[in-house]
N, C-alpha and C positions, 0 to 999 in steps of 0.2 A: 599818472596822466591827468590831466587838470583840463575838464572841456567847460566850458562858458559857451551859453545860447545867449541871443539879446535879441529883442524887435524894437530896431533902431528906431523905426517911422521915419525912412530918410535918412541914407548913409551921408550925404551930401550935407543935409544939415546937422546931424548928429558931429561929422568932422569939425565945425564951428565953433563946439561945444567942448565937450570934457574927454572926445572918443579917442585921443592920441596917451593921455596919462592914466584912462582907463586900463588901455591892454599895457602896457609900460607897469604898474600898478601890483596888475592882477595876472601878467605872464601866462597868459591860457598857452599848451600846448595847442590848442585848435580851439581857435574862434568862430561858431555859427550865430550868422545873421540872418533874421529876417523883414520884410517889407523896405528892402534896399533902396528902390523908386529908381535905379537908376541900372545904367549899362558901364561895363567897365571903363570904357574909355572916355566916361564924363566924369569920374572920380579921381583925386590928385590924392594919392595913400601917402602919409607922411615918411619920410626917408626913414623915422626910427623903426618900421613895421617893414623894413623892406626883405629883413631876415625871413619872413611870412612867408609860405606860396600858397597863391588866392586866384581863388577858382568862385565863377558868376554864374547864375541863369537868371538872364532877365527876362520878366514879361513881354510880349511883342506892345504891348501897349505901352506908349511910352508913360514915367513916373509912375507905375503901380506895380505892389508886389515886387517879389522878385529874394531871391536865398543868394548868400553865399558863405563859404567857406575859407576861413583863412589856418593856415596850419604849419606849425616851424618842419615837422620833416613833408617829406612829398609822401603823400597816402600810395598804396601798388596802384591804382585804378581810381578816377572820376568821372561819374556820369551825373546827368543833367534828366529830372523827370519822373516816371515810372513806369515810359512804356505805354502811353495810353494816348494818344494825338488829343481826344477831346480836355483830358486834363491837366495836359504839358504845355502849355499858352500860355501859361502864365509865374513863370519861372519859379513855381514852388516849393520843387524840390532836390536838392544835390545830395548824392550819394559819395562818401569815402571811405574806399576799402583798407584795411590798415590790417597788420597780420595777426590780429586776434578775433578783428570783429570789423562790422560793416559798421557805421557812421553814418546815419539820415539825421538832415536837417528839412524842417519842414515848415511854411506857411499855410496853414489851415484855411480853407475859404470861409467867411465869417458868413453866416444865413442872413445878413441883413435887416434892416427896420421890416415889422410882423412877418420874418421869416420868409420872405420874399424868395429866397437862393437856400430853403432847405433843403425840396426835394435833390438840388444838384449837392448840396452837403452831405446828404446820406446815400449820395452815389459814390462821393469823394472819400468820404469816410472808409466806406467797404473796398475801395479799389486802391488806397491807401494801404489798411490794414493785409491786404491779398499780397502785394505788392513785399509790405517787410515780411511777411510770414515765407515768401519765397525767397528771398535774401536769408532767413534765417534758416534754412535748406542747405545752406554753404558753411557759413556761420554763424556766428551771434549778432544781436543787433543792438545799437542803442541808437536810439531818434529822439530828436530835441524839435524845439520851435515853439512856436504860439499856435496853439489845438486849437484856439478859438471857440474853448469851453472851463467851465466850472464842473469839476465832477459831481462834489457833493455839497452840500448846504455848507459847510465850513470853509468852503471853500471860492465865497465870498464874502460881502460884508449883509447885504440886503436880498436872501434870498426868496423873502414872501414876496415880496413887489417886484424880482424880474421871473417866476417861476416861467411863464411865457415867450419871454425875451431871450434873442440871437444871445447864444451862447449859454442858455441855462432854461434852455428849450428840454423837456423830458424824452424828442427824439434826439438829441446833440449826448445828453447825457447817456443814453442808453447806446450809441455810439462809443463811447469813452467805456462803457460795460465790455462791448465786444473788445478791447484792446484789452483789456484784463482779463477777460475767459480764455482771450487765444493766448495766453501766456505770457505778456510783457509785466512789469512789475513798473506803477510811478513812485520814482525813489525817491521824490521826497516824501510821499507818504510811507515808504518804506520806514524810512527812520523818524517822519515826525507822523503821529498814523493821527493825531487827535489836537494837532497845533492850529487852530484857530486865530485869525489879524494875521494872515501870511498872506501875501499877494503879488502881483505880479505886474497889475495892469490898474491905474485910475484914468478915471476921467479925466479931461482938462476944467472940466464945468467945477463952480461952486464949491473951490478947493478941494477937493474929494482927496486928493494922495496926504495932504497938510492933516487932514481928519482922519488917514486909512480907510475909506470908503473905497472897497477896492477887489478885483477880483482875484483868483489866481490861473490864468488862463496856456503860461508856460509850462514845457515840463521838459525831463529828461525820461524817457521811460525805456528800460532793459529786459535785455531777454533773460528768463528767469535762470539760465544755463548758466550766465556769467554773478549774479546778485550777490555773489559770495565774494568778488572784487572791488565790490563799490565802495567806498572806504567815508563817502558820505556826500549829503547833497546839498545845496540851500539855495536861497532868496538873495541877491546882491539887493534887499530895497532901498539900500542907502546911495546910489547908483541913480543920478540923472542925465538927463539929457534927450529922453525919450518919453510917455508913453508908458511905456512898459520899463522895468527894473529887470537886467541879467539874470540868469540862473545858471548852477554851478552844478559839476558833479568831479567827484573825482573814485580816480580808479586804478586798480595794477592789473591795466592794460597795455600794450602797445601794437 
């Protein structure tokens, strides 16, 4: 099974771009997106993706956030959330059950310029983390998206000068700790544990992606139950049209 995460930054304008010979391309059995900007029925999917079924939650605000799932068979079961009114408003997360294992895609809330939206990121974080741990109660889990963190020093390009800064904040990161104590494994550090210029995510400023100045804010992370099927992980960085560069994993799941 071949899953592909992306944070389009705009499904709408990402389709302009290179988004139809990407999945043509690259064949994901199941394509997760995230920061779509849009509701489905303001998006025209091209005929060649119609083999897909594609499931939305969009934010109540219109053009912000927003996950969706596209997937060539039907998953048993899709929901939309986590269950929690105060942090289902903003269409971040879709769940798909599939008969091995449970499928979250996820948009991370970013804490903002000086951390403005931490303390609700370290409510989101915990009620996130609670959330698969009970999904993984049923079964195994793998969640993808944009965490809207850098775990470790390597896993940016400049991490003396943001040690303070949304996303590579020492509460964000110690956040990312709790996902790895409770048991999830990040598979690409699984297999790359010490690969350094990996990223995920540049600026648009002062060419940063042309120089790799760059973070690695994606992930695919599994539950440690299934880690023995993941057959490998990566970085799509040669993948534009976004923001952010895909991420890959694959597996003998179904």
């Amino acid at each position: 099974m071949r899953l592909i995460s992306w944070n389009v930054n705009g499904i709408r304008a990402v389709l302009k771009k290179n988004f139809t010979e990407f999945v043509l391309d690259h064949a994901p059995d199941v394509l997760c997106l995230q920061e779509t900007k849009a509701r489905p029925e303001q998006v025209d999917i091209p005929l060649e993706l119609a083999g897909y079924k594609c499931y939305w939650n969009a934010a109540e605000k219109p053009g912000y956030s927003g996950t969706a799932i596209f997937s060539k068979s039907a998953p048993i079961e899709v929901s939309e959330g986590i269950g929690i009114e105060e942090h289902d408003t903003e269409g971040r997360v879709i769940t798909a059950e599939y008969q091995d294992f449970y499928l979250v895609t996820v948009y991370t809330p970013n804490s903002q310029n000086e951390l403005k939206r931490l303390p609700y990121r370290q409510e989101w974080d915990a009620a996130f983390l609670g959330y698969c741990k009970n999904l993984e109660e049923k079964k195994p889990v793998v969640f993808c998206g944009d965490l809207n963190v850098s775990h470790r020093e390597i896993d940016l390009a400049r991490p003396k000068q943001n040690r303070k800064n949304a996303g590579f904040s020492d509460q964000e990161r110690a956040g990312f700790d709790n996902i790895l104590d409770a048991g999830f494994i990040d598979s690409f550090r699984h297999f790359y544990p010490d690969q350094t210029d990996a990223y995920s995510w540049w600026s648009y400023r002062a060419g940063a992606r042309g120089k790799n100045i760059g973070w690695r804010l994606d992930y695919f992370c599994v539950s440690s139950s299934i880690i023995d099927k993941v057959e490998s992980a990566g970085i799509l960085s040669d993948v534009l049209g976004s923001d952010h560069c895909p991420v890959l994993l694959e597996a003998k799941l179904k």
